[in-house]
C-alpha positions as CSV (number, residue, x, y, z in Angstrom):
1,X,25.3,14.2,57.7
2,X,23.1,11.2,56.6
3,X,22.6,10.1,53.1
4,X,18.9,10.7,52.4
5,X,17.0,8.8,49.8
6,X,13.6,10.2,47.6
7,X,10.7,7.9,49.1
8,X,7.2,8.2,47.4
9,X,4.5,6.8,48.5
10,X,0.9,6.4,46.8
11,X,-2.1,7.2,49.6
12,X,-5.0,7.1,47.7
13,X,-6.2,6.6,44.1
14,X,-9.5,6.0,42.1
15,X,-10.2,2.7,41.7
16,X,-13.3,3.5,38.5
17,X,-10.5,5.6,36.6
18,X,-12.5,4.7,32.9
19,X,-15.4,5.7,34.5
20,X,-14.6,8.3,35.8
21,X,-13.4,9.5,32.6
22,X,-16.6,8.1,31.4
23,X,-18.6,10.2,33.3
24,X,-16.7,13.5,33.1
25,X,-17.2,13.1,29.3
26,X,-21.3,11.9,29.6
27,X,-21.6,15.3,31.6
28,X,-20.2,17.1,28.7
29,X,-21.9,15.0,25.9
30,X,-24.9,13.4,27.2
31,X,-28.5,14.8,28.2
32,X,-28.4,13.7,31.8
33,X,-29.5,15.7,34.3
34,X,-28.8,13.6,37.8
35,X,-25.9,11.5,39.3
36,X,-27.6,8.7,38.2
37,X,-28.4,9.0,34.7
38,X,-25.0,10.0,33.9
39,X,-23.2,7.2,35.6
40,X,-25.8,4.7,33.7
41,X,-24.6,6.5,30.2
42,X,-21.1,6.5,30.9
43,X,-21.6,2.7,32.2
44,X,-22.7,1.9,29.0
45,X,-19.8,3.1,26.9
46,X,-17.6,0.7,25.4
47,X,-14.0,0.9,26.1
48,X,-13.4,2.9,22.5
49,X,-15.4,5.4,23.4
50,X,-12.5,7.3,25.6
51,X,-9.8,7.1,22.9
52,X,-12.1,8.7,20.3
53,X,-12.7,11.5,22.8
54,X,-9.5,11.5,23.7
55,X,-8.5,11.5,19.8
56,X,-10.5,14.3,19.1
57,X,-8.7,16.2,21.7
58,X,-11.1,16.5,24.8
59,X,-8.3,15.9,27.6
60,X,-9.8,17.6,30.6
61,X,-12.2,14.2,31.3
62,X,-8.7,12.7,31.9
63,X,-8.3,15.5,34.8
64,X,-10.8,13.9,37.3
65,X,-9.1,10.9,38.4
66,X,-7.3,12.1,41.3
67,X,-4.0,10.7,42.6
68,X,-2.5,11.9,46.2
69,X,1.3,11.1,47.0
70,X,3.1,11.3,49.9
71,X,6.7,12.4,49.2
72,X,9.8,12.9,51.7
73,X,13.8,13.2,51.4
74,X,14.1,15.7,48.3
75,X,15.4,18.7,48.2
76,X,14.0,22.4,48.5
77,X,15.5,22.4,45.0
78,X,14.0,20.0,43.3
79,X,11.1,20.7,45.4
80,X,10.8,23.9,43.4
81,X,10.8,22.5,40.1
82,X,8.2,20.0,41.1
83,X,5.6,22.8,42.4
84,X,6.6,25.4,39.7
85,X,4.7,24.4,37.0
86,X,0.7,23.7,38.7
87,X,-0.1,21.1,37.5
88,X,-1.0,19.7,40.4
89,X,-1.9,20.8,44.2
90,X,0.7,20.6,46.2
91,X,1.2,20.7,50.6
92,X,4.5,21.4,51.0
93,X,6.6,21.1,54.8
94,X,7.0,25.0,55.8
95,X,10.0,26.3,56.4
96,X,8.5,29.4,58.2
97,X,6.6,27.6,60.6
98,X,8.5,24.2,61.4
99,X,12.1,24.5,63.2
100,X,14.6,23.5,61.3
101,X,17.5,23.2,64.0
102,X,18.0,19.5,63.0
103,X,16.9,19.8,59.2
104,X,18.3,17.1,56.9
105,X,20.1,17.6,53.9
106,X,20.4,15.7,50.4
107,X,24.1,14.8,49.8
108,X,24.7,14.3,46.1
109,X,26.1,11.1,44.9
110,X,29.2,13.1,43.2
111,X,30.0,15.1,46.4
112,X,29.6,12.4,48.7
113,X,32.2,10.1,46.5
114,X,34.6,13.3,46.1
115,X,37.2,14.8,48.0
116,X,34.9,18.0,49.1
117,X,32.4,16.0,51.1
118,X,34.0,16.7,54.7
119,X,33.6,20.6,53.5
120,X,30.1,20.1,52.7
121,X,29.3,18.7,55.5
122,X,31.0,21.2,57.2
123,X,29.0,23.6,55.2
124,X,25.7,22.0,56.4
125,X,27.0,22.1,60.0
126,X,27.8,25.9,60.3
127,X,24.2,26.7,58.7
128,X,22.3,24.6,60.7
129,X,24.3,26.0,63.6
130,X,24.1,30.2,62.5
131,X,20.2,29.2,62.2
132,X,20.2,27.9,65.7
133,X,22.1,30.8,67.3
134,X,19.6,33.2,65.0
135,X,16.5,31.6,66.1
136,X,17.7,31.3,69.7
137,X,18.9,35.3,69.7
138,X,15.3,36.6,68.4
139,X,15.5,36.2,64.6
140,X,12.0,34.4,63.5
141,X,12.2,30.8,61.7
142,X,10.9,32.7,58.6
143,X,14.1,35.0,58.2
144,X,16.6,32.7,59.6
145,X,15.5,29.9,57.0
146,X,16.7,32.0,54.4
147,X,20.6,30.5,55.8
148,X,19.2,27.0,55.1
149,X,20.2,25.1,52.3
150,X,19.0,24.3,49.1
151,X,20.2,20.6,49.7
152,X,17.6,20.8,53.0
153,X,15.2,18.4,53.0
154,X,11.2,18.8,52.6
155,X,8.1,16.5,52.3
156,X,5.1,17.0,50.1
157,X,1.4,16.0,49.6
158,X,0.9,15.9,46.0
159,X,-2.5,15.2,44.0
């Protein structure tokens, strides 16, 4: 089995993030009615202005400024604390719809520098193997997944 290594990747960001935050907190704030006259407010603000909102407790304008990551080679586990608290929206690689005949696996540092790494990749071998013969006899992706791995590897859109 290959050693697999946690890439991120940042694919899109807001590039006004004060004023967004600006904004969000004119439309709570400010008598505006249009697009307009609430971007001309919150471009008026002085820099201050957030951290006395933000001071005072009023965290949701922080909310709007959107972040989207791309991330591959981590584990279902970790995958499941990451998406367990929503906090974000999350896209995550389905193990019910994709084939997972070839599915990769993290190997973790202490295994792979023990003396039980050819047994768990032996392991990883006789699942992805029983999930092969399962699929190939009848048994849908969605049940035989459930012989996968909690090392198997997934990829995520994240904002």
């Amino acid at each position: 089995m290959e050693v697999i290594s946690i890439k991120v990747k940042l694919i899109s960001y807001p590039k006004e993030t004060d004023l967004i935050a600006k904004m969000a907190a004119a439309v709570c704030y400010s008598g505006g009615h249009d697009y307009e006259e609430i971007r001309k407010d919150a471009e008026s603000k002085p820099a201050k202005y957030l951290s006395k909102i933000v001071k005072n407790g009023h965290l949701s304008i922080l909310e709007h400024n959107i972040y989207v990551f791309y991330i591959s080679g981590l584990s279902r586990v970790a995958s499941h604390q990451l998406v367990r608290k929503r906090i974000a929206s999350y896209s995550q690689q389905s193990q019910r719809y994709v084939d997972a005949k070839n599915f990769r696996a993290i190997i973790p540092d202490t295994i792979e520098k023990s003396q039980f790494l050819e047994q768990y990749n032996k392991k990883l071998e006789d699942c992805s193997n029983l999930y092969q013969q399962m699929v190939d006899g009848g048994i849908p992706k969605e049940d035989a997944r459930f012989i996968l791995p909690g090392a198997t590897t997934t990829q995520l859109m994240v904002s």
